[in-house]
PDB file of N, CA, C and O in Angstrom:
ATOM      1  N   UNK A   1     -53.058  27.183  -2.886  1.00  0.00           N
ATOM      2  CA  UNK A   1     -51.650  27.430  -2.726  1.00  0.00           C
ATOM      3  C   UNK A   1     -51.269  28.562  -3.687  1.00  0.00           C
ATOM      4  O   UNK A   1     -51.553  28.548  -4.885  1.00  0.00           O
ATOM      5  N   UNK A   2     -50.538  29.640  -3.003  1.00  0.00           N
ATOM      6  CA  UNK A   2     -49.812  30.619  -4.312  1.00  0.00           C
ATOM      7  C   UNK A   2     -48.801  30.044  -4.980  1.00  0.00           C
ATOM      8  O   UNK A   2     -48.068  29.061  -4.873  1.00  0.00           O
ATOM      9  N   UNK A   3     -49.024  31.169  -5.879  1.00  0.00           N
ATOM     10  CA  UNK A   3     -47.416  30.973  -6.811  1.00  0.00           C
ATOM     11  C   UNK A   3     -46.198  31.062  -6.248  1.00  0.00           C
ATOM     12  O   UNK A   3     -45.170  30.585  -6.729  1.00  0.00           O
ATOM     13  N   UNK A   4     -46.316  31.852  -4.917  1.00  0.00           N
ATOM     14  CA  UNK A   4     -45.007  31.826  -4.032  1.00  0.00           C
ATOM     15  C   UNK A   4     -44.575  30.626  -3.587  1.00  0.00           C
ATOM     16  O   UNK A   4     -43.456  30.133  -3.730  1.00  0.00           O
ATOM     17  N   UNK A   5     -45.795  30.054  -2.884  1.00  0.00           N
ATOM     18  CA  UNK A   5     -45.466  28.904  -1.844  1.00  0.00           C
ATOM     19  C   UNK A   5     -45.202  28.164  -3.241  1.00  0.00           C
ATOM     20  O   UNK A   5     -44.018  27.828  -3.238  1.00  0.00           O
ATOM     21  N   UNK A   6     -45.771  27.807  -4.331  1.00  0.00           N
ATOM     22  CA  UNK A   6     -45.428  26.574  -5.606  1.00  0.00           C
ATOM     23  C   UNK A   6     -43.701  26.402  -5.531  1.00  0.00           C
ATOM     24  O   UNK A   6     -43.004  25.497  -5.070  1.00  0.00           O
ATOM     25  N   UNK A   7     -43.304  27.903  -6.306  1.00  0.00           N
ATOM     26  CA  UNK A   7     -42.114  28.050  -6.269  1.00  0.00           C
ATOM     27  C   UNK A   7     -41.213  27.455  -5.013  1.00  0.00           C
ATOM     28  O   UNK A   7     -40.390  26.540  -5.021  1.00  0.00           O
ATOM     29  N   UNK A   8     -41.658  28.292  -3.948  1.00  0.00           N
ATOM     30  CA  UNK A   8     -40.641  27.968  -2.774  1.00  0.00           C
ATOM     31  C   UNK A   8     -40.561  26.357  -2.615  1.00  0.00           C
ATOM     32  O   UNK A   8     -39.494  25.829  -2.306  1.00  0.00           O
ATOM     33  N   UNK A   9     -41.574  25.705  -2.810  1.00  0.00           N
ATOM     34  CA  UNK A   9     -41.893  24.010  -2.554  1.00  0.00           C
ATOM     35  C   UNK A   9     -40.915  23.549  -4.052  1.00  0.00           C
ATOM     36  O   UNK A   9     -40.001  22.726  -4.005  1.00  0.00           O
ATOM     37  N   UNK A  10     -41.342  24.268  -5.302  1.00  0.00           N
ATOM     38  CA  UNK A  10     -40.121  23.549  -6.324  1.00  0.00           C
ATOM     39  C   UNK A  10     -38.482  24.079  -5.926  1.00  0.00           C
ATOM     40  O   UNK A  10     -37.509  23.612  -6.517  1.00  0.00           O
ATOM     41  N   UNK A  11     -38.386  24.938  -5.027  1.00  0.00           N
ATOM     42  CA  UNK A  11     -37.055  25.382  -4.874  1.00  0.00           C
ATOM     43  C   UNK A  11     -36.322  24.391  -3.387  1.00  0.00           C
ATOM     44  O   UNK A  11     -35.127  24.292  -3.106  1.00  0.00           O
ATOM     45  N   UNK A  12     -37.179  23.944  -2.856  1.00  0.00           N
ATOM     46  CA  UNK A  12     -36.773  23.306  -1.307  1.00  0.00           C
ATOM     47  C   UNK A  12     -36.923  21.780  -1.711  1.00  0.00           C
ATOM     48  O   UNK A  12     -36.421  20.851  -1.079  1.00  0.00           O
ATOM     49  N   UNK A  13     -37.809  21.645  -3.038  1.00  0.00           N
ATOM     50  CA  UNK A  13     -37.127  20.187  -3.896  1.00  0.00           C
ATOM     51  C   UNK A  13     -36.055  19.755  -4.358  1.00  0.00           C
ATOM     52  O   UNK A  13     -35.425  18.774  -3.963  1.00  0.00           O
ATOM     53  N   UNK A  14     -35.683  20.807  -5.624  1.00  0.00           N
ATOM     54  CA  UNK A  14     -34.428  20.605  -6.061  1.00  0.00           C
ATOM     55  C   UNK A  14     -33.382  20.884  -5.013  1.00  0.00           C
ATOM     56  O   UNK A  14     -32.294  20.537  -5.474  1.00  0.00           O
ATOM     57  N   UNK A  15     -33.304  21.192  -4.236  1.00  0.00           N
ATOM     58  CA  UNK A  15     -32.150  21.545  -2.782  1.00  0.00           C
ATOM     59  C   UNK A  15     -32.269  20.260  -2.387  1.00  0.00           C
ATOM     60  O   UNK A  15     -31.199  19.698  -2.619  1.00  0.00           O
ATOM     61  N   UNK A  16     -33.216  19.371  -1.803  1.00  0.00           N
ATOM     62  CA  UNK A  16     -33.251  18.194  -1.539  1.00  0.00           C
ATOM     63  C   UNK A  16     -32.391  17.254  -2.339  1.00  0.00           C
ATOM     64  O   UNK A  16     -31.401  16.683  -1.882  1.00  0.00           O
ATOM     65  N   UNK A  17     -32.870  17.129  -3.645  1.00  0.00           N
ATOM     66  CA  UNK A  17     -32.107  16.219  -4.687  1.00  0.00           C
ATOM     67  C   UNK A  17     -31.063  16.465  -4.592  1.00  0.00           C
ATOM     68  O   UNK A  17     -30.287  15.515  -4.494  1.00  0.00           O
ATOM     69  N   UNK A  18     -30.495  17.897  -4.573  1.00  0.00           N
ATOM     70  CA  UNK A  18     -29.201  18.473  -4.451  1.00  0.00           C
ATOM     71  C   UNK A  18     -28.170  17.321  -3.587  1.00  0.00           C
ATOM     72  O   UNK A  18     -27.247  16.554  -3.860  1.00  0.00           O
ATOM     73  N   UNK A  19     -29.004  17.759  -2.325  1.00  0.00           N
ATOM     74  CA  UNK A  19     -28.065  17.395  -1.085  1.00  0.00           C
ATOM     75  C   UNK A  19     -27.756  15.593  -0.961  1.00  0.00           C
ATOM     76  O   UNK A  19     -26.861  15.038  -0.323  1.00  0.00           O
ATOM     77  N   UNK A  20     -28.978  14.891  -1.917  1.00  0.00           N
ATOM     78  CA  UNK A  20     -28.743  13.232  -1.583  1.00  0.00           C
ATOM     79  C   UNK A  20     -27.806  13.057  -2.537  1.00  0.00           C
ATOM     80  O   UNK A  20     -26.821  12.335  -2.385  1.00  0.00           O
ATOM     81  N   UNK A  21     -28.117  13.842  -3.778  1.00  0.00           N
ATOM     82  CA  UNK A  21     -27.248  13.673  -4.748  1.00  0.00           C
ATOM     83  C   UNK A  21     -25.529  13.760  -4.471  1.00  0.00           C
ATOM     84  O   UNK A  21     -24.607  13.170  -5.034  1.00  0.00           O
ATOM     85  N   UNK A  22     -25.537  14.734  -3.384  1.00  0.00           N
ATOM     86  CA  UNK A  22     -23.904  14.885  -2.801  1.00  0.00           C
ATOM     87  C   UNK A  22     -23.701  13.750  -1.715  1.00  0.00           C
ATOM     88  O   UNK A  22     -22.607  13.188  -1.761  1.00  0.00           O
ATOM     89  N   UNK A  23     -24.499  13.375  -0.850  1.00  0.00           N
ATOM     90  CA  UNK A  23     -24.589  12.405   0.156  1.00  0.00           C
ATOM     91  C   UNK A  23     -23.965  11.012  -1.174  1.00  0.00           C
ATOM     92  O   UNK A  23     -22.859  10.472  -1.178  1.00  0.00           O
ATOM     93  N   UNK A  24     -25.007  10.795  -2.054  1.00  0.00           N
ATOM     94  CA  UNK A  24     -24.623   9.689  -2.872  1.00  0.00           C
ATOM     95  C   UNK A  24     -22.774   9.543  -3.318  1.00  0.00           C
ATOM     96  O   UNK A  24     -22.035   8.597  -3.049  1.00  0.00           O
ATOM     97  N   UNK A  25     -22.462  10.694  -3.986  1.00  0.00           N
ATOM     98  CA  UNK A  25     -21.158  11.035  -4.137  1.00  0.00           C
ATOM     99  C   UNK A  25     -20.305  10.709  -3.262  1.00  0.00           C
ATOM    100  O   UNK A  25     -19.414   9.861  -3.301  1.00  0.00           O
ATOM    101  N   UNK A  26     -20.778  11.795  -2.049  1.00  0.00           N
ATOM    102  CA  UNK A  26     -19.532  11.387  -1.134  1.00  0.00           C
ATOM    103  C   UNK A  26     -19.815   9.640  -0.132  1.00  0.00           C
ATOM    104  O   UNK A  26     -19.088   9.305   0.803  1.00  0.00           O
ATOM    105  N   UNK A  27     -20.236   9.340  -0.314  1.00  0.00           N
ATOM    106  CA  UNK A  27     -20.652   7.874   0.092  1.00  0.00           C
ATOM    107  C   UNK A  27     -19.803   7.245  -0.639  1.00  0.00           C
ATOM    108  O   UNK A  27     -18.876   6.668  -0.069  1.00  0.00           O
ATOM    109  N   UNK A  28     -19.909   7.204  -2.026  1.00  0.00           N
ATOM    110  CA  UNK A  28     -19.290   6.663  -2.821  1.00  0.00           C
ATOM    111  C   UNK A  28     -17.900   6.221  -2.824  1.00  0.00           C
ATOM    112  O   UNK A  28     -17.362   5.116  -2.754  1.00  0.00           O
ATOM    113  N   UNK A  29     -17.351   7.805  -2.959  1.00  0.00           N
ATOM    114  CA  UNK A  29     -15.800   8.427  -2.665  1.00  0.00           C
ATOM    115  C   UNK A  29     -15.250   8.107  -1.400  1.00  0.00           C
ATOM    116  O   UNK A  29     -14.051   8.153  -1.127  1.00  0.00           O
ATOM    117  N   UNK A  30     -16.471   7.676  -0.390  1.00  0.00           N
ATOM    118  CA  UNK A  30     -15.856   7.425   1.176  1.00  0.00           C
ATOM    119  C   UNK A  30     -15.287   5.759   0.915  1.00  0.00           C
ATOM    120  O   UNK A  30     -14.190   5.243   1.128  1.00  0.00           O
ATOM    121  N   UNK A  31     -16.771   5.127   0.272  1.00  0.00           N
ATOM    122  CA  UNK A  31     -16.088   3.726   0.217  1.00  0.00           C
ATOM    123  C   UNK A  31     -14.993   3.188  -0.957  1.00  0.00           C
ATOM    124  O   UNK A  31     -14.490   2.080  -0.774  1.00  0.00           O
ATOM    125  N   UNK A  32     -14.690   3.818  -1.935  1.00  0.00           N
ATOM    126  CA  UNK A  32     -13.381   3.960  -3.045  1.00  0.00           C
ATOM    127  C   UNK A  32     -12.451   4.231  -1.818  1.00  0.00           C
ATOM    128  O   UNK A  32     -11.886   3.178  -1.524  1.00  0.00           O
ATOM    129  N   UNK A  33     -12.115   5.179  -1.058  1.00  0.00           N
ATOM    130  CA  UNK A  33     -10.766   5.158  -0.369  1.00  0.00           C
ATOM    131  C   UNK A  33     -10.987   4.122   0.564  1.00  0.00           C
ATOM    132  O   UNK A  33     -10.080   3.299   0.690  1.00  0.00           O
ATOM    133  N   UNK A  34     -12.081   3.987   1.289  1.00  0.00           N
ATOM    134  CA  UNK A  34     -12.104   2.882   2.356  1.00  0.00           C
ATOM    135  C   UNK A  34     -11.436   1.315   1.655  1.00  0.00           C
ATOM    136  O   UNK A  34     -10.753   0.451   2.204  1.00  0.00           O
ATOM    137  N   UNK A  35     -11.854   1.386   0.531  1.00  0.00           N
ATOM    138  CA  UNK A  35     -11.333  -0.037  -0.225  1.00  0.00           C
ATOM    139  C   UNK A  35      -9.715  -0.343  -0.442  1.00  0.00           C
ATOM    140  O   UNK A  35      -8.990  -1.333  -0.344  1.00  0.00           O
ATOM    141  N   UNK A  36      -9.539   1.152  -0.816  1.00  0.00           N
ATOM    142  CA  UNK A  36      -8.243   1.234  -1.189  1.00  0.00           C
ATOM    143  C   UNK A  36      -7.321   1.042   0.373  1.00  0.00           C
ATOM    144  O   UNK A  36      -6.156   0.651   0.302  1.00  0.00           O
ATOM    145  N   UNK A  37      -7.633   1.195   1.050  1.00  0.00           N
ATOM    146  CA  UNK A  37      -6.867   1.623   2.272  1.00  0.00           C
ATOM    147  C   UNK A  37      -7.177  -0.029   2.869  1.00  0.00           C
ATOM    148  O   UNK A  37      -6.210  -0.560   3.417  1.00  0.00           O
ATOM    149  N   UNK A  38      -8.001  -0.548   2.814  1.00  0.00           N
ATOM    150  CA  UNK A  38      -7.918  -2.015   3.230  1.00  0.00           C
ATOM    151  C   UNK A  38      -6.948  -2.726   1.957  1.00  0.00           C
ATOM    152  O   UNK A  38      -6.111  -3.462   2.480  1.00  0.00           O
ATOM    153  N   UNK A  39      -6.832  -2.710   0.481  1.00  0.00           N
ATOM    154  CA  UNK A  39      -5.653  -3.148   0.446  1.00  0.00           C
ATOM    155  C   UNK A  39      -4.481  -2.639   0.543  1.00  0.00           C
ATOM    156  O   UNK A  39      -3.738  -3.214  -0.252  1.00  0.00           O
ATOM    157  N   UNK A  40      -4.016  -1.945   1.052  1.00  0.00           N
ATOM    158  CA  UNK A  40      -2.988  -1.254   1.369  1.00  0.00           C
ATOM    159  C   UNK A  40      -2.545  -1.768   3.020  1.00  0.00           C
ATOM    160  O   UNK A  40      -1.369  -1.791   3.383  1.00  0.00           O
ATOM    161  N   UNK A  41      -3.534  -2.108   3.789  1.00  0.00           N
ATOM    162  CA  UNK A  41      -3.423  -2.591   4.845  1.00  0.00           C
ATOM    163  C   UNK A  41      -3.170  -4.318   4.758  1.00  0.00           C
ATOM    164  O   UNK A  41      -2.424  -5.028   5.431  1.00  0.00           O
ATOM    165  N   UNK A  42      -3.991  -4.620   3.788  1.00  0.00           N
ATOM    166  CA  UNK A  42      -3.583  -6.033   3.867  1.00  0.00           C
ATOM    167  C   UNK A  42      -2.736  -7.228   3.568  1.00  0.00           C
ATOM    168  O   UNK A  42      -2.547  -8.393   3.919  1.00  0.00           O
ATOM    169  N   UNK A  43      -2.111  -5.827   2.289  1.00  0.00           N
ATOM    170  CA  UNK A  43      -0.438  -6.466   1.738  1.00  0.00           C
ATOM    171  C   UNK A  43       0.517  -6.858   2.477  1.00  0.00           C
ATOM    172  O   UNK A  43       1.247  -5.938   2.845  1.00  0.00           O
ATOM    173  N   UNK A  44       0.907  -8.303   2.987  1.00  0.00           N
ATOM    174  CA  UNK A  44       1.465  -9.082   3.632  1.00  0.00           C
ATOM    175  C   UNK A  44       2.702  -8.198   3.413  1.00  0.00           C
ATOM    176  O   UNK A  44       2.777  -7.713   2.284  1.00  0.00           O
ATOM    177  N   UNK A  45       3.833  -7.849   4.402  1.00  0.00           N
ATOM    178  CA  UNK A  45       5.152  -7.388   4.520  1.00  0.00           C
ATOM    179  C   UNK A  45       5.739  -8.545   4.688  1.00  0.00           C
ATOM    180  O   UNK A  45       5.357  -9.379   5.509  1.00  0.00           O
ATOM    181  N   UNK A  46       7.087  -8.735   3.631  1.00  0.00           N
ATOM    182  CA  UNK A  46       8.213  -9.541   3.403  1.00  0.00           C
ATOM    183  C   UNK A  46       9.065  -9.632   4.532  1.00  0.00           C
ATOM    184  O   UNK A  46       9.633  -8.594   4.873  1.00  0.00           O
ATOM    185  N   UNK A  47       9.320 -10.953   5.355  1.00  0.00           N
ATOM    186  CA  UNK A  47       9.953 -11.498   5.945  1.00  0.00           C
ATOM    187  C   UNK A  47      11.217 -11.313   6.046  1.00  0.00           C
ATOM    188  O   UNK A  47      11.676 -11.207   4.909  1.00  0.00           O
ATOM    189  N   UNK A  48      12.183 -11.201   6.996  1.00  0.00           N
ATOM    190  CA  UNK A  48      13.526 -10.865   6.947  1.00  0.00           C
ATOM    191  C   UNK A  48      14.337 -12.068   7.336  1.00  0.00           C
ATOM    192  O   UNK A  48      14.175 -12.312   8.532  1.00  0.00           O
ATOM    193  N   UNK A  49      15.145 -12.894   6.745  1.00  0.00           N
ATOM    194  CA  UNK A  49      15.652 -13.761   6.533  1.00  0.00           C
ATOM    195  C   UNK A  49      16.514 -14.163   7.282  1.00  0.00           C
ATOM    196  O   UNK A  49      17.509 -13.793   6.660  1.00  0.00           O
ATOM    197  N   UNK A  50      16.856 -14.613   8.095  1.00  0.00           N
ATOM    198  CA  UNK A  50      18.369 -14.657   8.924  1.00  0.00           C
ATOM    199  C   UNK A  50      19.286 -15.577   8.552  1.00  0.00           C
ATOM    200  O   UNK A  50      18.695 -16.657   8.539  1.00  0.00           O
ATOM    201  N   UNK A  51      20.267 -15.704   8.284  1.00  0.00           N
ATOM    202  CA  UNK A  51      20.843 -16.921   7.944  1.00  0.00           C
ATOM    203  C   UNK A  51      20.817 -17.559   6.555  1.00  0.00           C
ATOM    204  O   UNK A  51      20.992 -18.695   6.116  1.00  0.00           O
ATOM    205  N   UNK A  52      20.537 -16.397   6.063  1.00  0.00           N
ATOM    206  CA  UNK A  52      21.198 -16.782   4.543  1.00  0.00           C
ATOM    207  C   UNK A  52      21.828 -17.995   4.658  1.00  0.00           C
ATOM    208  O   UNK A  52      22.387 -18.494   5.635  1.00  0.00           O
ATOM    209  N   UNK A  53      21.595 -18.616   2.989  1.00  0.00           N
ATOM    210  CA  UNK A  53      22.579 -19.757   2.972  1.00  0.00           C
ATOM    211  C   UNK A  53      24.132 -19.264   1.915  1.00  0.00           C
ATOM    212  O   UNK A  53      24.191 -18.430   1.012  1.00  0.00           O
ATOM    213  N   UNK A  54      24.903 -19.889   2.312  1.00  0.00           N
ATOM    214  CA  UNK A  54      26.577 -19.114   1.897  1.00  0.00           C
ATOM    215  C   UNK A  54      26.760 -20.115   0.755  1.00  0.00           C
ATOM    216  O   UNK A  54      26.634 -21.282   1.128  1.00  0.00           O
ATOM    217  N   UNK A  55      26.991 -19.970  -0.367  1.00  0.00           N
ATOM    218  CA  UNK A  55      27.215 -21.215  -1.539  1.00  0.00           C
ATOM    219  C   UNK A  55      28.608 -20.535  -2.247  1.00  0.00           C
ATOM    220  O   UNK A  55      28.380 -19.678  -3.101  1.00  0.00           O
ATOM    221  N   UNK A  56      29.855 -20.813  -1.992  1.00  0.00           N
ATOM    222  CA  UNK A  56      30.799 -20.692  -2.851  1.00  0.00           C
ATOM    223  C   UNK A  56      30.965 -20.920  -3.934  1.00  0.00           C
ATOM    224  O   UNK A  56      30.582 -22.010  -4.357  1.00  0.00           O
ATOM    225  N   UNK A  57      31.805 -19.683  -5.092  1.00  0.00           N
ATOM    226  CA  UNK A  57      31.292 -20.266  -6.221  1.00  0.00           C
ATOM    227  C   UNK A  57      33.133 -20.412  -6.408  1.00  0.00           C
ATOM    228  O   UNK A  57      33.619 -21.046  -7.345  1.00  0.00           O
ATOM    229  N   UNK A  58      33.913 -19.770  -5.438  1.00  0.00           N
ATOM    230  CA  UNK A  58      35.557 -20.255  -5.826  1.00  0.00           C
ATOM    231  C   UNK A  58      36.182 -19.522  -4.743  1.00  0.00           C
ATOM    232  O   UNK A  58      35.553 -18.696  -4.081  1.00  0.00           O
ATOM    233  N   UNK A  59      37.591 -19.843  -4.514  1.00  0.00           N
ATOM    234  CA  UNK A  59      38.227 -19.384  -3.064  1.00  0.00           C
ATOM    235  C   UNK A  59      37.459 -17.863  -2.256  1.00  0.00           C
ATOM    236  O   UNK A  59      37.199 -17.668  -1.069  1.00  0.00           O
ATOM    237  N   UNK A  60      37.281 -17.064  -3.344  1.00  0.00           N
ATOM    238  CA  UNK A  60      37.119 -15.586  -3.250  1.00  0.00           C
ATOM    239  C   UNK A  60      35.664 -15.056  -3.540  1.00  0.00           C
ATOM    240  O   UNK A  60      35.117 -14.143  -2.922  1.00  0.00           O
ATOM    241  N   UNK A  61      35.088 -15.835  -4.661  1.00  0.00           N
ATOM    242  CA  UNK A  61      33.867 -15.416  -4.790  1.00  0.00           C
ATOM    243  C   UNK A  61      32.867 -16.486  -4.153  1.00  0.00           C
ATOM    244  O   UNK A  61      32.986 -17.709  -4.089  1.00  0.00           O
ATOM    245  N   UNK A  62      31.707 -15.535  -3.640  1.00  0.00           N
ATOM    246  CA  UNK A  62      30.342 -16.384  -2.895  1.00  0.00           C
ATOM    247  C   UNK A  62      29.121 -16.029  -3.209  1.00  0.00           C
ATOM    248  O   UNK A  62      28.957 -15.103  -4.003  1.00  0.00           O
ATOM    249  N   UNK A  63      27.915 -16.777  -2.579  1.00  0.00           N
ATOM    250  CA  UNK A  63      26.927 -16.067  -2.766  1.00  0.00           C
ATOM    251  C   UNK A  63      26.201 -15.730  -1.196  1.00  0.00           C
ATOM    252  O   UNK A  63      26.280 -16.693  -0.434  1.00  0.00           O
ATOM    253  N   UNK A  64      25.672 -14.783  -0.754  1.00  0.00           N
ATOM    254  CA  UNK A  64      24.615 -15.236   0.294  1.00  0.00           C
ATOM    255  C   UNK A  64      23.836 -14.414  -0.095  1.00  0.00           C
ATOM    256  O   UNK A  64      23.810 -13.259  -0.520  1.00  0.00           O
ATOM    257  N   UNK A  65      22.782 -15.767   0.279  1.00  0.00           N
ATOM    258  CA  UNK A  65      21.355 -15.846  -0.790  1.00  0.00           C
ATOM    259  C   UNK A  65      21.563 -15.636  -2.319  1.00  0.00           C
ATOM    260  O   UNK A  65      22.233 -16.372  -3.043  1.00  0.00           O
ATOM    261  N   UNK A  66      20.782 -14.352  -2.753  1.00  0.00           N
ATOM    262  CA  UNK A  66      21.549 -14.397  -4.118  1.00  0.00           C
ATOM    263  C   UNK A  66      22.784 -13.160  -4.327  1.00  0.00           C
ATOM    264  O   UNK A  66      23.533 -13.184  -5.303  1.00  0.00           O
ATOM    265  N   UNK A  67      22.839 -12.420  -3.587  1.00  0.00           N
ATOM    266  CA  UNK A  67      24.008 -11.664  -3.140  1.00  0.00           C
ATOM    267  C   UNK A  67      25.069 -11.873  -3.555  1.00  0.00           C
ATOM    268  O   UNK A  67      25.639 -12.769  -2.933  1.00  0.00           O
ATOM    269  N   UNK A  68      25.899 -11.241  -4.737  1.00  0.00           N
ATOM    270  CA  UNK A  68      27.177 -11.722  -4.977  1.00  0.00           C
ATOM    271  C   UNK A  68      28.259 -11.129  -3.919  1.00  0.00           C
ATOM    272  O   UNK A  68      28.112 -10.122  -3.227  1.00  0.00           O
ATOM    273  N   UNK A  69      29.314 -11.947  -3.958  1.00  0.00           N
ATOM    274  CA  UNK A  69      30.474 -11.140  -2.706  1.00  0.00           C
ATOM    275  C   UNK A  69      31.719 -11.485  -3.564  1.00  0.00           C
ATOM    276  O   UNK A  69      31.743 -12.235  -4.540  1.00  0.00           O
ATOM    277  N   UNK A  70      32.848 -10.727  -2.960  1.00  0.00           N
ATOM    278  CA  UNK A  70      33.947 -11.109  -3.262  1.00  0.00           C
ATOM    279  C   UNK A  70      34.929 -10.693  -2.052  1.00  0.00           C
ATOM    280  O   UNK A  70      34.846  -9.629  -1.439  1.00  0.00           O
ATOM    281  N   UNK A  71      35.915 -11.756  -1.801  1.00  0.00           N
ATOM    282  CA  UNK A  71      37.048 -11.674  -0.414  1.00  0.00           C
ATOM    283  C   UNK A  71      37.655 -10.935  -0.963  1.00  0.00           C
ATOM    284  O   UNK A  71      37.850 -11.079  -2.170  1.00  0.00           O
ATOM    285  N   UNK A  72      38.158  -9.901  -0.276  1.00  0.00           N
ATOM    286  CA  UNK A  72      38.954  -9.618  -0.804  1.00  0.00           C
ATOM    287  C   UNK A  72      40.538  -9.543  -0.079  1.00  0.00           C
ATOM    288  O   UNK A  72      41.582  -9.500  -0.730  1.00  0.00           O
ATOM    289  N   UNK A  73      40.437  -9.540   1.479  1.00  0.00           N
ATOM    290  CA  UNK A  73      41.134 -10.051   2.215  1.00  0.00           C
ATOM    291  C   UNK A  73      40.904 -10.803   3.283  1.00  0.00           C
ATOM    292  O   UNK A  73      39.952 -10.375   3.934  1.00  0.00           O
ATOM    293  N   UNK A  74      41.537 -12.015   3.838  1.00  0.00           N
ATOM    294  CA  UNK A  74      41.046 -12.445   5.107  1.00  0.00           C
ATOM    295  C   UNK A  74      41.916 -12.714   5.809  1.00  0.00           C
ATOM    296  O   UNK A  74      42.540 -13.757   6.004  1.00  0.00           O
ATOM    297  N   UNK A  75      41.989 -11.325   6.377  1.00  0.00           N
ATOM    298  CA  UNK A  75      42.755 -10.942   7.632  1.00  0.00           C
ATOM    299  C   UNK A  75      42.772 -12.201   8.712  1.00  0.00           C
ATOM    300  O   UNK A  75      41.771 -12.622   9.291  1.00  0.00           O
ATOM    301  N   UNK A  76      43.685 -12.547   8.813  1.00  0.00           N
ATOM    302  CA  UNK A  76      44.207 -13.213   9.968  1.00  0.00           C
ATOM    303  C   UNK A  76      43.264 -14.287   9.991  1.00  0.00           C
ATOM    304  O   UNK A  76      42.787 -14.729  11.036  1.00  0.00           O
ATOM    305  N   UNK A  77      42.968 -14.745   8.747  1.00  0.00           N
ATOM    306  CA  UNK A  77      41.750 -16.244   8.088  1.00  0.00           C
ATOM    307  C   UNK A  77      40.548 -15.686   9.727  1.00  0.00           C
ATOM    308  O   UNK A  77      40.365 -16.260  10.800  1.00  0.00           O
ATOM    309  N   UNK A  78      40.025 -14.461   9.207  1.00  0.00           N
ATOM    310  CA  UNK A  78      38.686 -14.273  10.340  1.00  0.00           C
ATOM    311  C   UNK A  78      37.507 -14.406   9.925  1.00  0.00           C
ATOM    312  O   UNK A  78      36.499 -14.451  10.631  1.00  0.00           O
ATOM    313  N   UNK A  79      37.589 -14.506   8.275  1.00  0.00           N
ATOM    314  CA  UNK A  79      36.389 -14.655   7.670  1.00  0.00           C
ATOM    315  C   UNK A  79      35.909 -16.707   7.733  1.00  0.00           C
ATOM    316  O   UNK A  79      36.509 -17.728   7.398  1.00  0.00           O
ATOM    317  N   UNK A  80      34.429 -16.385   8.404  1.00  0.00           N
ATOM    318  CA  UNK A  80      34.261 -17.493   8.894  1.00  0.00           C
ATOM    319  C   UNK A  80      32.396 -17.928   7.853  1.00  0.00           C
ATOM    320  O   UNK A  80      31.307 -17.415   8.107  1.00  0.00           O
ATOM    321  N   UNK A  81      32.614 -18.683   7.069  1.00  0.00           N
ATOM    322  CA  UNK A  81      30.570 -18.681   6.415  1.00  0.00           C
ATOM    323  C   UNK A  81      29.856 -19.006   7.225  1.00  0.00           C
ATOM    324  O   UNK A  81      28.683 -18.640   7.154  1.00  0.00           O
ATOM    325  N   UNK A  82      30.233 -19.689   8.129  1.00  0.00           N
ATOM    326  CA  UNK A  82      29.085 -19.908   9.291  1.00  0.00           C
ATOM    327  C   UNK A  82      28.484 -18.278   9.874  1.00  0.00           C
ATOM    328  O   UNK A  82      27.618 -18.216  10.747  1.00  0.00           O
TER     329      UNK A  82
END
């Protein structure tokens, strides 16, 4: 074997290592976001409530849920907690 072909065979080595060495990386980096993106997918979304419960705390002030309110008029008694 020459000194050419030696070389060219140590140069088409390290290119090899090169390339698994990036394969390894981006493998890596593929499954870090893949992980991330399954919990991001799997975080249960909060329920929307209907029907609050109405707890008076005096003629004017209430709560629904924990929501503070205050009457401030009730026109023609239309305000109804149901």
């Amino acid at each position: 074997m020459s000194a050419k072909q030696k070389e060219q065979y140590a140069v088409e080595a390290k290119t090899k290592e090169k390339q698994t060495a990036k394969n390894v990386e981006d493998h890596t980096v593929t499954e870090e976001i893949t992980a991330v993106l399954e919990e991001i997918i799997e975080e249960p979304k909060p329920e929307k409530v209907k029907g609050e419960i109405i707890t008076f705390i005096d003629e004017k002030n209430f709560l629904i849920g924990e929501q503070h309110y205050r009457l401030v008029k009730d026109h023609r008694e239309g305000f109804n907690p149901e």
